[in-house]
C-alpha positions in Angstrom: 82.0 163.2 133.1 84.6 164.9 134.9 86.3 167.6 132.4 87.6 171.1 132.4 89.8 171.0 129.3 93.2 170.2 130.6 93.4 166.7 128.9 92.0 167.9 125.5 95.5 169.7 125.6 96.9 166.4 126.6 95.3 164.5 123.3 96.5 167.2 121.0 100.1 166.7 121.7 100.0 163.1 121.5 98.9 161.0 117.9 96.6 158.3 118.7 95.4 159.9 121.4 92.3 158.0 121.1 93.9 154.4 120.8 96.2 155.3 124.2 92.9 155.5 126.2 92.5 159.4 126.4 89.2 159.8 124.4 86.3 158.2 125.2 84.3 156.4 122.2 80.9 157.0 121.8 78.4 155.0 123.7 81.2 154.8 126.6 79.4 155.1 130.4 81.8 157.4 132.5 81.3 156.5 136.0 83.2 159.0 138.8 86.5 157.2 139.4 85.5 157.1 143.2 83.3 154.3 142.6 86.2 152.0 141.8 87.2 152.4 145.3 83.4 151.2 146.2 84.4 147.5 147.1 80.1 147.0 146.8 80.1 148.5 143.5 83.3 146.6 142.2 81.5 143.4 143.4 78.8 144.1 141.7 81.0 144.6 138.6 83.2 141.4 138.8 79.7 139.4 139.2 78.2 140.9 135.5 81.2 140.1 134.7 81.3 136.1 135.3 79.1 135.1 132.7 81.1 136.9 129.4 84.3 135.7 131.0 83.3 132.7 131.6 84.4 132.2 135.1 83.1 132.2 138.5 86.6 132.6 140.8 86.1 135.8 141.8 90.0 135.8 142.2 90.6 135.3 138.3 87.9 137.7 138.2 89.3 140.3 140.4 92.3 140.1 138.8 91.6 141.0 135.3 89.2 143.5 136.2 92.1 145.4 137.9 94.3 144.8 135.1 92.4 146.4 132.4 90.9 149.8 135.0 93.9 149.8 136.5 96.1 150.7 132.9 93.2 152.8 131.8 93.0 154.7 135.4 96.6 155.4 134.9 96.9 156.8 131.8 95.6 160.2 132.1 98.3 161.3 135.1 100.9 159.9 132.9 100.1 161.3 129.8 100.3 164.5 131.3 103.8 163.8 132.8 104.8 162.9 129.3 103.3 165.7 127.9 104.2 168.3 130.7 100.6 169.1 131.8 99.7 168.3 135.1 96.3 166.4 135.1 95.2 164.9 138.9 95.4 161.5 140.1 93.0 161.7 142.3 89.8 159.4 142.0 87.2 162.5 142.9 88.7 164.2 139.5 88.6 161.2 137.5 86.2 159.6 135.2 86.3 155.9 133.8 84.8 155.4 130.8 83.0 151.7 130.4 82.1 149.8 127.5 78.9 147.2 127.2 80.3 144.3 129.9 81.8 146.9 132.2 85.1 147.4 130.2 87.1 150.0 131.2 88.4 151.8 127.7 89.2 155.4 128.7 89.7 157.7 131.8 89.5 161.5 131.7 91.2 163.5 134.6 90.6 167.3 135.0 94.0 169.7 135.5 95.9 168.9 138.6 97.2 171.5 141.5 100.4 170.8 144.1 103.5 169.0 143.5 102.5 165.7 145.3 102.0 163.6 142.1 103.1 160.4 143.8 100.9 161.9 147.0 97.7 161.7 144.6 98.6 158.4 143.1 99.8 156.7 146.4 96.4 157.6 147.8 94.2 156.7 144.7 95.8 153.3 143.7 95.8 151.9 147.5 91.8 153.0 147.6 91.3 151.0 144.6 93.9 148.2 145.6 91.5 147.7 148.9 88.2 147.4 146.9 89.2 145.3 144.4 90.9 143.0 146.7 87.8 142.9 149.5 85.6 142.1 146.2 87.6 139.5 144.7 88.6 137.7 148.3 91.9 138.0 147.3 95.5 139.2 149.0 96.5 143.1 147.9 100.2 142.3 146.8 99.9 140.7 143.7 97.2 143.6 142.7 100.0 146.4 143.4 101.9 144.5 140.8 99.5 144.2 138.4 99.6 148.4 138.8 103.3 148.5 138.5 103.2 146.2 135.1 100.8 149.0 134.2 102.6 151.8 134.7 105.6 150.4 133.0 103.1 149.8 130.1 101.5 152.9 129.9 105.1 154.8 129.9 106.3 152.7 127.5 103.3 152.8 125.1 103.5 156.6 125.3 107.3 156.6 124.8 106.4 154.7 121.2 104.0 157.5 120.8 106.7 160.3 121.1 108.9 158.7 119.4 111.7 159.1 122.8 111.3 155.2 124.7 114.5 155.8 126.5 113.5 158.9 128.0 109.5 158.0 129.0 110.4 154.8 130.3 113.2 156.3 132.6 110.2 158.1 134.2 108.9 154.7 135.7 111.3 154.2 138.4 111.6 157.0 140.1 107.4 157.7 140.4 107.3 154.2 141.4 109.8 155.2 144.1 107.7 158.1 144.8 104.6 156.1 145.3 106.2 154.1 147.8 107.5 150.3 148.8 104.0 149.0 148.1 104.7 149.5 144.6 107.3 147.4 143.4 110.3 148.7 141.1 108.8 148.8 136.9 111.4 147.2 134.8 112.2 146.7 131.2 114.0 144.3 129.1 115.5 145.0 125.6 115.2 142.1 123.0 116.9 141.6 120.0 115.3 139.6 117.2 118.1 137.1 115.1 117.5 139.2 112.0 118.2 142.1 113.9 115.5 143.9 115.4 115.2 145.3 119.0 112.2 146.3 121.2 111.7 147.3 124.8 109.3 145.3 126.5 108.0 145.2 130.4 109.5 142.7 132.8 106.2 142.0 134.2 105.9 141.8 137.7 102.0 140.5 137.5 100.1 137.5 135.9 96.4 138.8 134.4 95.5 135.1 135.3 94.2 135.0 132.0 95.1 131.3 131.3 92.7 130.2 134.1 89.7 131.3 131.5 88.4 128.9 129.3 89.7 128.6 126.1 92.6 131.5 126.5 95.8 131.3 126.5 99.3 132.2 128.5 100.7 136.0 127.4 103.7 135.9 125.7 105.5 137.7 128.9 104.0 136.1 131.5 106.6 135.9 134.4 105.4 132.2 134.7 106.9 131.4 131.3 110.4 129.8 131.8 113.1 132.7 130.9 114.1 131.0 127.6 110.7 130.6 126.4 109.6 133.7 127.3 112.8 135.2 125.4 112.5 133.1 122.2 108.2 134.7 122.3 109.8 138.6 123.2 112.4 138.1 120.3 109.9 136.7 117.5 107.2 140.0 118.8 111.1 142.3 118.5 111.0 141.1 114.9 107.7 142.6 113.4 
């Protein structure tokens, strides 16, 4: 498990560290965050996969593999961006942490050096991007913005945690810049509820392809929604 004690100094400045993705539960299997640039290994993952999913296109697969690692492979870097300690993005100091059916629930990243944040990230995300998409036969654009729908998420989920939305989420846009053009621009949209209520959500870029398994449903933001339905959805989640 990579470690050195830089991110336990992430999880105690942050409640809930452990619901964010930051700890890792017991009877978690880290695995080096290299391997998910292993486009053998990943294979091999989206195949045990098939069977509890209950799909064989390796696309649908592909796709929700990378949407779950890829939130949980981000969340380390930005945690520490939040929280003002610089943990690496790179994949050789990372650790994913995998529960029974290869699910990716946690990621621990040891202390980072340099200023080239959106260097590390650039370089990690396209390694991964090229694996998953050589495993799941599938184009690497739409799996760039299935990691810029992450981002957004992660910012804004740690932006609820500090209690400071405005401020986290106005991170997202400029990193993304950073990263480069392959990552397209994170946005938000504000909803107000009838009775009142408003939350920040993220205007996905992405579709986790989760309606193509059996027996699930569309996400309430899916960018395939029409805009009203997908307003009327945000504003009844705004009003909880």
């Amino acid at each position: 498990m990579t470690t050195d004690g830089a991110q336990a100094s992430v999880v105690a400045r942050l409640p809930g560290a452990a619901a964010l993705g930051l700890l890792a539960p017991p009877g978690a299997v880290a695995v080096p965050g290299s391997r998910l640039a292993d486009p053998a290994w990943t294979a091999e993952v989206l195949t045990a996969r098939a069977r509890r999913q209950r799909t064989r296109d390796r696309r649908v697969l592909a796709t929700l593999w990378w949407y779950s690692a890829s939130s949980v492979l981000l969340t380390p870097v930005l945690a520490g961006l939040v929280t003002g300690v610089r943990l690496s993005a790179r994949l050789a100091d990372t650790s994913v942490h995998l529960l029974a059916g290869h699910t990716p629930i946690a990621a621990t990243a040891t202390a980072g050096s340099g200023d080239d944040l959106a260097g590390e990230l650039r370089e990690s995300l396209a390694a991964v991007v090229t694996a998953v998409a050589e495993a799941g036969g599938m184009r690497e654009r739409p799996l760039w913005a299935i990691a810029t729908d992450s981002l957004a998420n992660r910012l804004l989920a740690l932006g609820q945690v500090v209690g400071d939305v405005g401020a986290v989420t106005a991170l997202a846009r400029p990193l993304a810049a950073a990263v480069g053009p392959q990552l397209p621009t994170p946005r938000y949209v504000d909803v107000t509820a009838p009775s009142g209520g408003t939350a920040r959500f993220t205007r996905r870029a992405s579709c986790c392809l989760l309606d193509r398994v059996p027996h699930e449903v569309r996400c309430t933001s899916c960018p395939h929604r029409t805009p009203f339905e997908r307003q009327v959805l945000l504003e009844d989640v705004a009003a909880r």
